[in-house]
N, C-alpha and C positions, 0 to 999 in steps of 0.2 A: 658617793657614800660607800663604804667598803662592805664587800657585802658579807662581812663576820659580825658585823653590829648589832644587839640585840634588836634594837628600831628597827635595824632593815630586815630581820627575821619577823618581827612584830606587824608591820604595814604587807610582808607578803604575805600572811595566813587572813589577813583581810582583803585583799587582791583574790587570793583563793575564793573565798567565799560570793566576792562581786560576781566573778565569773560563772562559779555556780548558780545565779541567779539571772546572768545575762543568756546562760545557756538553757535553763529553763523556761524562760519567758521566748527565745526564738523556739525552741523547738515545741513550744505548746500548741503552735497553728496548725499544723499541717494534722496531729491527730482528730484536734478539734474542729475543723473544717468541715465535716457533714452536720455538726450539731451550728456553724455556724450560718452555711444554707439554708436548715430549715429553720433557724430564726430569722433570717433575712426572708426566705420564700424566694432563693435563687437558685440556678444551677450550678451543678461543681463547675463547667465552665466558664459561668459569671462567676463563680466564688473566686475562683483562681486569682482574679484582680488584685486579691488581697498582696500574693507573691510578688506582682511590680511593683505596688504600692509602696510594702516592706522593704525591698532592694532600693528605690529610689530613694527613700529615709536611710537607708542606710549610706546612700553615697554623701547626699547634704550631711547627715553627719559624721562623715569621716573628714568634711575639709573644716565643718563647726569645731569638730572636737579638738583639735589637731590644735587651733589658732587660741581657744579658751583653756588648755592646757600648758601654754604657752604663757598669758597673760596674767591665769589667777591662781593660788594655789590648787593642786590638783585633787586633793579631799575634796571640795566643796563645790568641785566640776562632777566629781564622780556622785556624790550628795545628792547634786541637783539632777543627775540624771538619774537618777534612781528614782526619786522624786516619781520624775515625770513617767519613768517606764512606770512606776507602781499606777498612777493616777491612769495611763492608757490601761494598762489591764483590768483596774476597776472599772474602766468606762466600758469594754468592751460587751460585755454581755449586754449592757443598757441602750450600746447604738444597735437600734431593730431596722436601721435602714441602710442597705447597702454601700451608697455613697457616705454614709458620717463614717459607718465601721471600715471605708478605705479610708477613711481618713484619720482616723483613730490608728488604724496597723501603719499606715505613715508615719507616725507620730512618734508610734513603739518602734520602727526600724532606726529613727536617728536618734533614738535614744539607748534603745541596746548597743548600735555601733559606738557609740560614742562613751558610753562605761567599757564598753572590751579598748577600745583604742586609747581610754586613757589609764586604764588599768596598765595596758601592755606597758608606755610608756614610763609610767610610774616605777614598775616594776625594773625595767632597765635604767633608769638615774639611781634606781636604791639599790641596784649588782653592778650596775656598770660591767665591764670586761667579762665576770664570771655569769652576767644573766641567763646563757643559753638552756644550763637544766631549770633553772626558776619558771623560763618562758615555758618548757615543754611541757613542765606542772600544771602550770593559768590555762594552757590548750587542756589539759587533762578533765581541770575541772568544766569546762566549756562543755567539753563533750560526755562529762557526767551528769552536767544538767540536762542535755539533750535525749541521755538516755532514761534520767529517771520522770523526765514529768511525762513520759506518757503511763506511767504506772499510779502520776499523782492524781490525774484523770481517770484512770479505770475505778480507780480509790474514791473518790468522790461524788463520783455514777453510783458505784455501790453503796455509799451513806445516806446519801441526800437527791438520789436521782436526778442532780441539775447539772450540766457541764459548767457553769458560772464561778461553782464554788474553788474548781479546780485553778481560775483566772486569780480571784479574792485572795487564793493560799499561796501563788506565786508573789503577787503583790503584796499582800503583809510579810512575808521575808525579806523581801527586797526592803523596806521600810523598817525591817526591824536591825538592818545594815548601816542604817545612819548613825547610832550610837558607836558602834564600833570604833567607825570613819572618825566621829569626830572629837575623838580623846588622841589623835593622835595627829604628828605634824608631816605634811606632804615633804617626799624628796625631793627635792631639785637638779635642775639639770645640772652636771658635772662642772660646766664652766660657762662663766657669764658669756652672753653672747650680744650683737647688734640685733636685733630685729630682721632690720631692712638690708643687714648686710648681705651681699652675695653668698650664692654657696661656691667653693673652692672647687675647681673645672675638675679635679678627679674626686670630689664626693659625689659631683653633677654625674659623673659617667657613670663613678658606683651605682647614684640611685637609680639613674635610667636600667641599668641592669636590671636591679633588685625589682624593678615595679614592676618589668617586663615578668620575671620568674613567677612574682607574685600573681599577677594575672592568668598566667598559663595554670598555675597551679590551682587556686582555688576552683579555676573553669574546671580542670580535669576533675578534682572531688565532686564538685555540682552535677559533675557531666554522667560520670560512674553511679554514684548512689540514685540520682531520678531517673538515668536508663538503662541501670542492666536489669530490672525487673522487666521492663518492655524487652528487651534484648530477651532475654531469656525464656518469654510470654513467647515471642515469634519464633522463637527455636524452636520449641515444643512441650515446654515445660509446662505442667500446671500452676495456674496464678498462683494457688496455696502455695506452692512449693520458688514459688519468683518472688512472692513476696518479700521473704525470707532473709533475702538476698541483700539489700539492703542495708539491715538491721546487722547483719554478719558483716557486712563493713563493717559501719561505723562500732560494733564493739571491737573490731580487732583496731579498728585507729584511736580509740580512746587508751586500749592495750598498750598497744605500742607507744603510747606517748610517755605511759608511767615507764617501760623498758628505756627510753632513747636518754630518763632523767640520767642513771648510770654510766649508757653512752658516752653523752656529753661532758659526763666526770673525767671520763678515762680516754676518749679520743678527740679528737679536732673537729669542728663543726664539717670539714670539706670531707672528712672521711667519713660521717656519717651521713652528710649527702647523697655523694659517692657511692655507700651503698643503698639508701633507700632508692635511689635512681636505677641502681644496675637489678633490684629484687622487681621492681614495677615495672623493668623492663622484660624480666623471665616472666613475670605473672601474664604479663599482656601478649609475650609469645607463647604461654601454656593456654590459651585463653581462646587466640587466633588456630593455634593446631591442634586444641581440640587433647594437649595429654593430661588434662587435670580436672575435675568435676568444678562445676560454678561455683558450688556454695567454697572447694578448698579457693577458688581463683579470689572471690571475693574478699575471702580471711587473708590471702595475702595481699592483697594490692591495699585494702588498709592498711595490714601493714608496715607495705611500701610506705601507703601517705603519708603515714600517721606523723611523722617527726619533720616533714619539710616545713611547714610553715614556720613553728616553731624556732627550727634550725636558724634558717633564713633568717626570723628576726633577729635571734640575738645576734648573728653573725654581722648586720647590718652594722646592728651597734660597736660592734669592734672593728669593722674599718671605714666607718664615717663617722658623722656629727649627728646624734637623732633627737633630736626634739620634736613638741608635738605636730609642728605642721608637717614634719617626716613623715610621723607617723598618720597622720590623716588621709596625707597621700597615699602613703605604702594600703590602708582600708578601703581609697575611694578606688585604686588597680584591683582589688581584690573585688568587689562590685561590679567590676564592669567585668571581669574575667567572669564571674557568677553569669554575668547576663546574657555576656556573649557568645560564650566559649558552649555552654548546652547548649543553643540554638542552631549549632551546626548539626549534633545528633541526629535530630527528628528528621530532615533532609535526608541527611547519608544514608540512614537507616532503611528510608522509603526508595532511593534513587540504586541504592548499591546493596541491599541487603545488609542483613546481618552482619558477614563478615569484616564490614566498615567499621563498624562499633571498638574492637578491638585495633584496628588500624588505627582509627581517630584517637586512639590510648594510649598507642606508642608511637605514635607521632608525637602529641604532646610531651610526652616527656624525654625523647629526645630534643626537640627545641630545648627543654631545660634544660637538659647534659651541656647544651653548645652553647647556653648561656651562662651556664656555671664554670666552664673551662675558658671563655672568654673574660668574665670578673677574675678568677686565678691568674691567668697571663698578666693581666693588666696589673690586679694587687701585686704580682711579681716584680714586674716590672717599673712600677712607681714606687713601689712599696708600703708596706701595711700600715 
């Protein structure tokens, strides 16, 4: 579908809005998290559970999402997950027992994955070729939802004293999202395809790229936002002031995301790789020597980050085939990078000090330099 079409302007300011609500409903936990202890009567470190919980829901639905986006129109996939993310958020407050409410945040992880993953998709059969500023947008609002519902929670502490009410107000938005959805008709993928047919040995190579970048990348944002507060705790800083830390990411990565829309207008997805790799790269050597203050290192390495994922997806789309179980994949890399790629931190940290923490930062993203100038050779050399 060409993306000058009023429909495909019209279906992506409803894409906008999914994400705004898939970004709120993920970032609601982790503020919520002491009010959800002491409804359980657990500790933060039995609470934590909740974290795997959500990550594994998230990986099942990134391969669910992927193959039901594929099969039915994609309104009524995103419909239904809305659905259910509203119904987990309602449930939430009411499971008072540890074991149900992991299984409740189960629930809500493969259904948030599985609205972002078929949002994303959607959004790329309705730009095809031009998606890359559209995608950096759906990232933007992601990360606006992330940043405002912990202000929806302070807001509903203040009216009604209950952390519940703040669950109830994520969920009835999300539900008041089906009417939107369903006046209007799902994009479809660009060109009929077999199902069960193979994929063509240099998509196969592209994707193996792509999944590999994907994973590194998501691992290094997981890795930076949960430990440079610790990082910065063990240097010497005061917790108040590490906290902080953080929060100054991810608003310069949501920043950056609305900057990289223009980008994307005006230059080539490899050149604005390109540079977000070479600024993540100076931030993580201002970072290791020590010539820049945390809180400036952290407003940049956002962002550095802010436009890879982004990038990388639409870029996927212009030199392969992406449909949804693509795209399932390209979510269920992003998950296991989430899971695996922090858990090397806390090691490093204890075995090698501090100064690992920025090592393990630009190691990652060198790996992705070398991944990214090996897909270039290759689209070079086979051709785009």
């Amino acid at each position: 579908m060409p993306a000058t079409t009023p429909h495909a302007h019209r279906v992506t300011h409803r894409y906008f809005l999914v994400m705004l609500a898939v970004g709120m409903s993920g970032g609601l936990l982790g503020p919520a998290l002491p009010h959800l202890a002491a409804m359980t009567g657990s500790t933060m470190g039995q609470i934590s559970v909740l974290f795997t919980a959500r990550a594994l829901g998230n990986m099942l639905g990134s391969l669910l999402s992927g193959r039901l986006v594929d099969r039915f129109p994609g309104h009524r996939v995103l419909a239904a997950m809305l659905v259910l993310m509203a119904a987990g958020l309602a449930a939430v407050p009411f499971s008072q027992g540890l074991a149900v409410l992991t299984a409740v945040v189960f629930l809500l992880g493969l259904a948030e994955v599985s609205a972002n993953a078929g949002a994303n998709t959607l959004l790329l059969w309705a730009h095809g070729r031009q998606a890359p500023p559209w995608i950096s947008a759906l990232h933007f609002c992601f990360g606006l939802g992330n940043t405002l519902v912990p202000l929806v929670l302070v807001a509903v502490l203040a009216l009604t004293g209950h952390f519940a009410w703040a669950f109830w107000t994520v969920a009835l938005y999300a539900l008041l999202l089906l009417w939107p959805l369903a006046g209007l008709a799902s994009p479809t993928a660009p060109a009929a395809r077999e199902e069960e047919a193979p994929m063509p040995p240099a998509d196969a190579w592209r994707l193996a790229l792509f999944l590999f970048m994907f994973g590194l990348y998501v691992g290094m944002e997981i890795t930076f936002a949960g430990w440079v507060t610790a990082y910065a705790t063990l240097g010497g800083m005061p917790s108040e002031e590490a906290a902080l830390l953080a929060t100054l990411f991810w608003l310069a990565l949501s920043a950056g995301r609305l900057l990289a829309i223009p980008l994307l207008r005006r230059f080539s997805p490899w050149w604005v790789l390109r540079g977000c790799l070479a600024l993540g790269l100076a931030s993580g050597l201002a970072l290791q020597l020590g010539w820049l203050p945390l809180a400036a290192v952290s407003l940049l390495f956002g962002l550095a980050a802010s436009a890879i994922f982004p990038t990388l997806f639409g870029l996927s789309n212009q030199l392969m085939t992406v449909n949804g179980r693509t795209t399932g994949r390209i979510f269920l890399a992003a998950g296991v990078g989430a899971m695996a790629v922090p858990s090397l931190a806390g090691p490093l940290l204890e075995r090698a000090g501090t100064g690992a923490f920025p090592l393990l930062l630009m190691a990652l993203l060198g790996l992705l330099a070398v991944a990214l100038f090996a897909l270039r050779a290759r689209v070079k050399r086979t051709g785009a």
